[in-house]
N, C-alpha and C positions, 0 to 999 in steps of 0.2 A: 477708496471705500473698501474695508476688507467683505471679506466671501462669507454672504450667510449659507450658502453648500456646508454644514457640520458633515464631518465621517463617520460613515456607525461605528458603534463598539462593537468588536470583534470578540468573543470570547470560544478560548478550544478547551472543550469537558473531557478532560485525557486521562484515561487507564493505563496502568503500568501492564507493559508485555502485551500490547495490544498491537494492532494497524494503524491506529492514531498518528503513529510515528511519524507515519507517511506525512501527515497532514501539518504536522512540526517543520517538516522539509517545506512544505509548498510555502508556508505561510512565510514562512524565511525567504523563499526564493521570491518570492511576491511584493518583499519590501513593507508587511503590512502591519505594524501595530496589532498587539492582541493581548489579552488577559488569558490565564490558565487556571482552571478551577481543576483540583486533581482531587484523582478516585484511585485507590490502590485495590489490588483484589486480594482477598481474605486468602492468606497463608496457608491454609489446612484442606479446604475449597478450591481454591485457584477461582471460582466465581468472585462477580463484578459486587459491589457492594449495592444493597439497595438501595439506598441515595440516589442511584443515579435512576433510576426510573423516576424520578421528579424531573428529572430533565428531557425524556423521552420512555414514555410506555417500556416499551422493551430494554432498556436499561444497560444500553450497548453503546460501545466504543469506536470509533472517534464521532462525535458530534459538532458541530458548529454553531453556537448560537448568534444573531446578527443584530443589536438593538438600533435600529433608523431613529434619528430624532424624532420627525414625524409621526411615529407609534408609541404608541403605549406598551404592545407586546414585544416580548423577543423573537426572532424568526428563529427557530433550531431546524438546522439540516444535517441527517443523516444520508449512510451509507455513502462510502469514501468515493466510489462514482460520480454520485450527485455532488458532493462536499466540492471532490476538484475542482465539478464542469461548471458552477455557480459559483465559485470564488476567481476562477479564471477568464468568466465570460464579463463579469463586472470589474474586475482588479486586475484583471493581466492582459490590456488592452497594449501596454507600452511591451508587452515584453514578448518573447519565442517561444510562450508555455503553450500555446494552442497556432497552430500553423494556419495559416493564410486558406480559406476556407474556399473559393472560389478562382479557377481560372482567367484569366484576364477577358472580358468582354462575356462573360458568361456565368455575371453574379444572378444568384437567385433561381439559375437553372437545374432542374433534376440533370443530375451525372457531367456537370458542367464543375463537380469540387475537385479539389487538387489530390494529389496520391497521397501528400503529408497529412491531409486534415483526415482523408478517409482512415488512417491506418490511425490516426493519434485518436479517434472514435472509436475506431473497432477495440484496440488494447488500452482503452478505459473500460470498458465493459469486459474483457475479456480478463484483466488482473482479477477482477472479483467473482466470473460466471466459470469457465473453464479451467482456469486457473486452479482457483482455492478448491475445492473438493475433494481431490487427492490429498491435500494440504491439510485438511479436516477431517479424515481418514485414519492419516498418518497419527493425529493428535489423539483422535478418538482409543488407537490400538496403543500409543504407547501410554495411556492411562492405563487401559487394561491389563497391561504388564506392569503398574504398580504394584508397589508394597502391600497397599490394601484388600488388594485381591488376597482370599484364603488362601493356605499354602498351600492343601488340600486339594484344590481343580487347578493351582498354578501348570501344569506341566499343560492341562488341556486346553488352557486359555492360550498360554504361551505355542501350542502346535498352530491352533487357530491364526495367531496372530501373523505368524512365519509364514502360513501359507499365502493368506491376504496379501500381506507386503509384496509377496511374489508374484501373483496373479494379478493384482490390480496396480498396488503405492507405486513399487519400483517401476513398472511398464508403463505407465501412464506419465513421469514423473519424466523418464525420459522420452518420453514421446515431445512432452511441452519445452522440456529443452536445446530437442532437435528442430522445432520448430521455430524457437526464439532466433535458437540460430541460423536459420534459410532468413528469418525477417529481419534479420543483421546486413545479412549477404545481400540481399537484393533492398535494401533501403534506400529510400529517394538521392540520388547523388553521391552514393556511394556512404551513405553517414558521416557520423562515426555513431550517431544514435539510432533507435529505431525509426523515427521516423524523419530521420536525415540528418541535416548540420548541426542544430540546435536541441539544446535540452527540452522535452515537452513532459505535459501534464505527464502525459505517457507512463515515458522512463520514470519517472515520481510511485507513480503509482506501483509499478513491477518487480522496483526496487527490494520491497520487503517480500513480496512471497521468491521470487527470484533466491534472496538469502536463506529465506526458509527449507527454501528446497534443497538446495545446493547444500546446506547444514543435513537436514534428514538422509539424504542418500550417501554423505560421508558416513552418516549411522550406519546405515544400511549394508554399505562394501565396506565395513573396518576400517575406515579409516581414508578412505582413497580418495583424492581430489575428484570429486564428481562432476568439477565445470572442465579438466582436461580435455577431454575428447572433442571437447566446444571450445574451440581457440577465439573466436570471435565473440564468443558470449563471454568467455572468462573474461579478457582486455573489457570487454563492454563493464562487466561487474566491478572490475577496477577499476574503471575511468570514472564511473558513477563516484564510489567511496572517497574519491579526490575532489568532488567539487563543491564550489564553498560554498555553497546552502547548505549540502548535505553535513559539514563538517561543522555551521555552525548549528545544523540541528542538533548533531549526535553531544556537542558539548550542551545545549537546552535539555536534553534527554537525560542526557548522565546529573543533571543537577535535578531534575525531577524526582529519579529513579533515586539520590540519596536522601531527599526529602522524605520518600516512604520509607528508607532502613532507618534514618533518625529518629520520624513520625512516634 
Protein backbone atom coordinates (compact mmCIF):
# COMPACT_ATOMS: atom_id res chain seq x y z
CA UNK A 1 0.00 0.00 0.00
CA UNK A 2 1.86 3.23 -0.72
CA UNK A 3 2.23 6.15 2.12
CA UNK A 4 -0.64 8.61 2.40
CA UNK A 5 2.44 10.80 4.57
CA UNK A 6 2.42 13.69 1.36
CA UNK A 7 5.53 16.10 1.81
CA UNK A 8 5.01 19.78 2.15
CA UNK A 9 5.80 22.07 -0.46
CA UNK A 10 8.66 23.79 0.34
CA UNK A 11 9.08 27.15 -1.25
CA UNK A 12 12.31 29.85 -0.67
CA UNK A 13 11.10 33.67 -1.34
CA UNK A 14 14.86 34.73 -2.43
CA UNK A 15 16.32 38.32 -2.85
CA UNK A 16 19.29 38.83 -4.85
CA UNK A 17 22.39 40.02 -2.47
CA UNK A 18 20.71 39.01 0.55
CA UNK A 19 21.35 36.19 3.57
CA UNK A 20 18.91 34.02 1.67
CA UNK A 21 21.89 32.42 0.40
CA UNK A 22 22.57 30.77 3.42
CA UNK A 23 19.26 29.20 3.13
CA UNK A 24 20.08 27.90 -0.66
CA UNK A 25 23.02 26.11 1.16
CA UNK A 26 21.00 24.30 3.92
CA UNK A 27 18.13 23.33 1.62
CA UNK A 28 20.81 21.72 -0.70
CA UNK A 29 22.50 20.06 2.18
CA UNK A 30 19.14 18.73 3.55
CA UNK A 31 18.38 16.91 0.44
CA UNK A 32 15.07 18.66 0.17
CA UNK A 33 12.85 19.52 -2.90
CA UNK A 34 11.94 23.29 -3.12
CA UNK A 35 10.38 25.94 -5.35
CA UNK A 36 12.00 29.49 -5.73
CA UNK A 37 9.84 32.50 -6.04
CA UNK A 38 12.56 35.36 -6.81
CA UNK A 39 12.53 39.03 -5.96
CA UNK A 40 15.35 41.15 -7.29
CA UNK A 41 16.11 44.61 -5.44
CA UNK A 42 15.47 47.84 -7.31
CA UNK A 43 18.84 49.06 -9.08
CA UNK A 44 18.88 52.64 -8.05
CA UNK A 45 17.42 51.67 -4.29
CA UNK A 46 19.25 48.68 -3.61
CA UNK A 47 15.63 48.10 -1.62
CA UNK A 48 13.61 44.76 -1.58
CA UNK A 49 10.74 45.27 -4.05
CA UNK A 50 7.39 45.56 -2.54
CA UNK A 51 5.84 42.34 -3.62
CA UNK A 52 7.47 40.87 -1.07
CA UNK A 53 5.58 42.15 1.72
CA UNK A 54 2.61 39.99 0.49
CA UNK A 55 4.66 37.32 1.65
CA UNK A 56 5.68 38.75 4.99
CA UNK A 57 4.72 42.34 6.58
CA UNK A 58 8.20 43.55 6.59
CA UNK A 59 9.08 42.60 3.25
CA UNK A 60 12.49 40.87 4.07
CA UNK A 61 14.88 38.26 2.83
CA UNK A 62 15.23 34.99 3.28
CA UNK A 63 11.70 33.52 3.91
CA UNK A 64 10.45 30.09 3.96
CA UNK A 65 7.04 29.31 3.16
CA UNK A 66 5.92 25.45 4.20
CA UNK A 67 2.33 24.38 2.59
CA UNK A 68 1.25 20.78 4.79
CA UNK A 69 -1.33 18.93 2.83
CA UNK A 70 -3.52 19.18 5.69
CA UNK A 71 -3.76 23.15 5.50
CA UNK A 72 -5.29 25.38 3.65
CA UNK A 73 -2.54 28.03 4.63
CA UNK A 74 1.12 28.28 3.95
CA UNK A 75 3.32 28.37 6.98
CA UNK A 76 6.03 31.31 6.14
CA UNK A 77 9.06 31.42 8.47
CA UNK A 78 11.35 34.03 8.72
CA UNK A 79 14.62 35.14 10.15
CA UNK A 80 17.49 32.79 9.15
CA UNK A 81 17.74 31.52 12.91
CA UNK A 82 14.34 30.25 13.05
CA UNK A 83 14.47 29.33 9.12
CA UNK A 84 17.63 26.84 9.97
CA UNK A 85 16.46 25.60 13.49
CA UNK A 86 12.69 24.43 11.96
CA UNK A 87 13.92 23.02 8.82
CA UNK A 88 16.61 21.05 10.74
CA UNK A 89 14.54 20.01 13.64
CA UNK A 90 12.00 18.34 11.09
CA UNK A 91 14.32 17.58 7.83
CA UNK A 92 17.62 16.90 9.26
CA UNK A 93 16.84 14.04 11.60
CA UNK A 94 19.07 11.78 9.21
CA UNK A 95 21.79 13.95 9.06
CA UNK A 96 25.07 15.93 11.22
CA UNK A 97 23.31 19.50 10.73
CA UNK A 98 22.29 19.69 14.48
CA UNK A 99 24.45 17.54 16.86
CA UNK A 100 23.36 15.06 19.26
CA UNK A 101 21.60 17.03 21.93
CA UNK A 102 21.96 15.01 25.09
CA UNK A 103 24.58 13.14 26.85
CA UNK A 104 24.19 9.55 27.22
CA UNK A 105 21.71 8.60 30.21
CA UNK A 106 21.00 12.31 30.78
CA UNK A 107 18.25 12.98 28.06
CA UNK A 108 15.91 15.71 28.98
CA UNK A 109 18.24 16.91 31.79
CA UNK A 110 19.02 20.75 32.54
CA UNK A 111 23.14 20.94 31.67
CA UNK A 112 22.97 17.22 30.94
CA UNK A 113 23.47 18.49 26.60
CA UNK A 114 26.44 17.73 24.98
CA UNK A 115 29.40 20.80 24.08
CA UNK A 116 28.49 20.26 20.20
CA UNK A 117 24.61 20.93 20.59
CA UNK A 118 25.37 23.78 23.24
CA UNK A 119 27.87 25.69 20.83
CA UNK A 120 25.74 24.67 17.36
CA UNK A 121 22.82 26.95 19.74
CA UNK A 122 24.79 29.46 20.76
CA UNK A 123 26.36 30.35 16.83
CA UNK A 124 22.88 30.12 15.40
CA UNK A 125 21.82 32.99 17.34
CA UNK A 126 25.01 34.63 17.57
CA UNK A 127 25.61 34.60 13.27
CA UNK A 128 22.59 37.05 13.38
CA UNK A 129 22.72 38.84 17.14
CA UNK A 130 26.57 39.83 17.62
CA UNK A 131 27.57 39.11 14.70
CA UNK A 132 25.64 41.22 11.97
CA UNK A 133 25.89 44.86 13.49
CA UNK A 134 29.21 45.79 12.74
CA UNK A 135 28.18 44.14 9.38
CA UNK A 136 25.22 46.72 9.20
CA UNK A 137 27.32 49.60 10.15
CA UNK A 138 29.85 48.81 7.79
CA UNK A 139 26.86 49.03 4.98
CA UNK A 140 25.20 51.83 6.44
CA UNK A 141 28.69 54.09 6.06
CA UNK A 142 29.68 52.89 2.87
CA UNK A 143 26.27 54.24 1.52
CA UNK A 144 27.17 57.34 2.93
CA UNK A 145 30.12 57.49 0.98
CA UNK A 146 28.21 57.25 -2.22
CA UNK A 147 27.87 59.16 -5.13
CA UNK A 148 24.63 60.59 -4.00
CA UNK A 149 25.91 62.24 -1.29
CA UNK A 150 26.47 66.25 -2.38
CA UNK A 151 29.82 66.89 -3.18
CA UNK A 152 29.45 69.91 -1.12
CA UNK A 153 29.65 68.03 2.73
CA UNK A 154 31.41 64.88 0.76
CA UNK A 155 34.82 65.62 2.66
CA UNK A 156 32.57 65.86 6.09
CA UNK A 157 30.76 62.73 5.68
CA UNK A 158 33.85 61.05 4.42
CA UNK A 159 36.04 62.39 7.94
CA UNK A 160 32.94 61.01 9.74
CA UNK A 161 32.90 57.81 8.12
CA UNK A 162 36.90 57.10 8.65
CA UNK A 163 36.66 57.84 12.13
CA UNK A 164 33.62 55.27 12.79
CA UNK A 165 35.45 52.55 10.71
CA UNK A 166 38.16 53.15 13.24
CA UNK A 167 36.67 53.20 16.44
CA UNK A 168 33.89 50.90 16.12
CA UNK A 169 33.72 48.55 12.22
CA UNK A 170 37.42 47.66 12.21
CA UNK A 171 37.79 46.86 16.23
CA UNK A 172 34.91 45.12 16.65
CA UNK A 173 35.27 43.12 13.23
CA UNK A 174 38.38 41.81 14.56
CA UNK A 175 37.39 41.16 17.87
CA UNK A 176 34.68 38.39 16.28
CA UNK A 177 37.41 37.09 14.31
CA UNK A 178 39.75 36.47 17.13
CA UNK A 179 36.99 34.82 18.64
CA UNK A 180 35.97 32.61 15.69
CA UNK A 181 39.14 31.60 15.90
CA UNK A 182 39.72 30.47 19.88
CA UNK A 183 36.20 28.52 18.95
CA UNK A 184 38.14 26.81 16.19
CA UNK A 185 40.88 26.02 18.59
CA UNK A 186 39.11 24.53 21.19
CA UNK A 187 36.18 22.77 19.22
CA UNK A 188 34.74 19.46 20.36
CA UNK A 189 37.42 16.86 19.35
CA UNK A 190 39.51 18.89 17.86
CA UNK A 191 37.04 19.79 14.63
CA UNK A 192 37.88 20.64 11.84
CA UNK A 193 34.35 22.58 12.14
CA UNK A 194 33.15 24.75 14.81
CA UNK A 195 31.31 22.54 16.54
CA UNK A 196 33.55 19.43 15.84
CA UNK A 197 33.79 16.64 13.05
CA UNK A 198 30.66 17.40 11.17
CA UNK A 199 29.15 20.13 9.18
CA UNK A 200 26.30 21.93 11.26
CA UNK A 201 23.47 24.23 11.01
CA UNK A 202 26.15 26.40 12.43
CA UNK A 203 28.89 26.74 9.94
CA UNK A 204 25.88 27.23 7.36
CA UNK A 205 24.86 30.00 8.94
CA UNK A 206 28.43 32.07 9.64
CA UNK A 207 29.28 31.35 6.37
CA UNK A 208 28.04 34.48 4.80
CA UNK A 209 28.76 37.19 7.37
CA UNK A 210 32.11 35.47 7.99
CA UNK A 211 32.73 36.25 3.92
CA UNK A 212 31.31 39.59 4.40
CA UNK A 213 33.55 40.57 6.84
CA UNK A 214 36.59 39.07 5.66
CA UNK A 215 35.62 41.09 2.10
CA UNK A 216 35.03 44.65 4.30
CA UNK A 217 38.27 44.59 6.26
CA UNK A 218 40.23 43.78 2.86
CA UNK A 219 38.38 47.40 2.19
CA UNK A 220 39.41 48.65 5.06
CA UNK A 221 43.68 47.73 5.10
CA UNK A 222 44.01 48.09 1.07
CA UNK A 223 43.77 45.30 0.17
CA UNK A 224 45.48 42.89 2.85
CA UNK A 225 44.11 39.41 3.41
CA UNK A 226 42.26 40.08 6.62
CA UNK A 227 41.68 36.19 7.57
CA UNK A 228 45.82 35.98 7.64
CA UNK A 229 46.61 36.42 11.14
CA UNK A 230 43.59 33.76 11.74
CA UNK A 231 45.24 30.47 10.36
CA UNK A 232 42.52 28.41 11.60
CA UNK A 233 39.73 30.38 10.58
CA UNK A 234 41.35 31.11 7.09
CA UNK A 235 41.70 26.87 6.40
CA UNK A 236 38.04 26.85 8.13
CA UNK A 237 36.75 29.52 5.23
CA UNK A 238 38.32 27.37 2.68
CA UNK A 239 37.17 24.19 3.80
CA UNK A 240 33.66 25.60 3.82
CA UNK A 241 33.92 27.04 -0.02
CA UNK A 242 34.88 23.25 -0.97
CA UNK A 243 31.82 21.49 0.10
CA UNK A 244 29.37 20.22 -2.11
CA UNK A 245 26.28 21.76 -0.79
CA UNK A 246 27.94 24.75 -0.78
CA UNK A 247 29.17 24.35 -4.36
CA UNK A 248 25.94 23.10 -5.49
CA UNK A 249 24.25 26.25 -4.02
CA UNK A 250 26.71 28.76 -5.39
CA UNK A 251 26.05 27.20 -8.96
CA UNK A 252 21.60 27.70 -7.82
CA UNK A 253 22.67 31.14 -6.94
CA UNK A 254 24.64 32.07 -10.01
CA UNK A 255 21.60 31.00 -12.07
CA UNK A 256 19.23 32.99 -9.95
CA UNK A 257 21.45 36.09 -9.97
CA UNK A 258 21.53 35.84 -14.15
CA UNK A 259 17.87 35.47 -14.15
CA UNK A 260 17.60 39.17 -12.65
CA UNK A 261 20.40 40.62 -15.42
CA UNK A 262 18.22 38.84 -18.22
CA UNK A 263 14.91 39.81 -16.30
Amino acid sequence: MASTTAKPKITLYWLNESRAQRIVWLLEELGLDYDVVLFYRDKNTMFAPPELEKVHPLGKAPAVGIKFPDREKEMVLVESGFIAQYLTDHFGQSTNLVPRRYRPDQEGKPGGETEEWMRCQHLIHYAEGSLQPPLLVALILSIMKGPKIPVVIRPIISFVVGKTNEAFVRPNMKKHLSFLEEQLASAPGGGPYLCGAHLTVADILLSYPLGTMSGELRRLEAGRDALAPYPKLKAYAERLQKEEGYLRAREKIKELESRGKTG
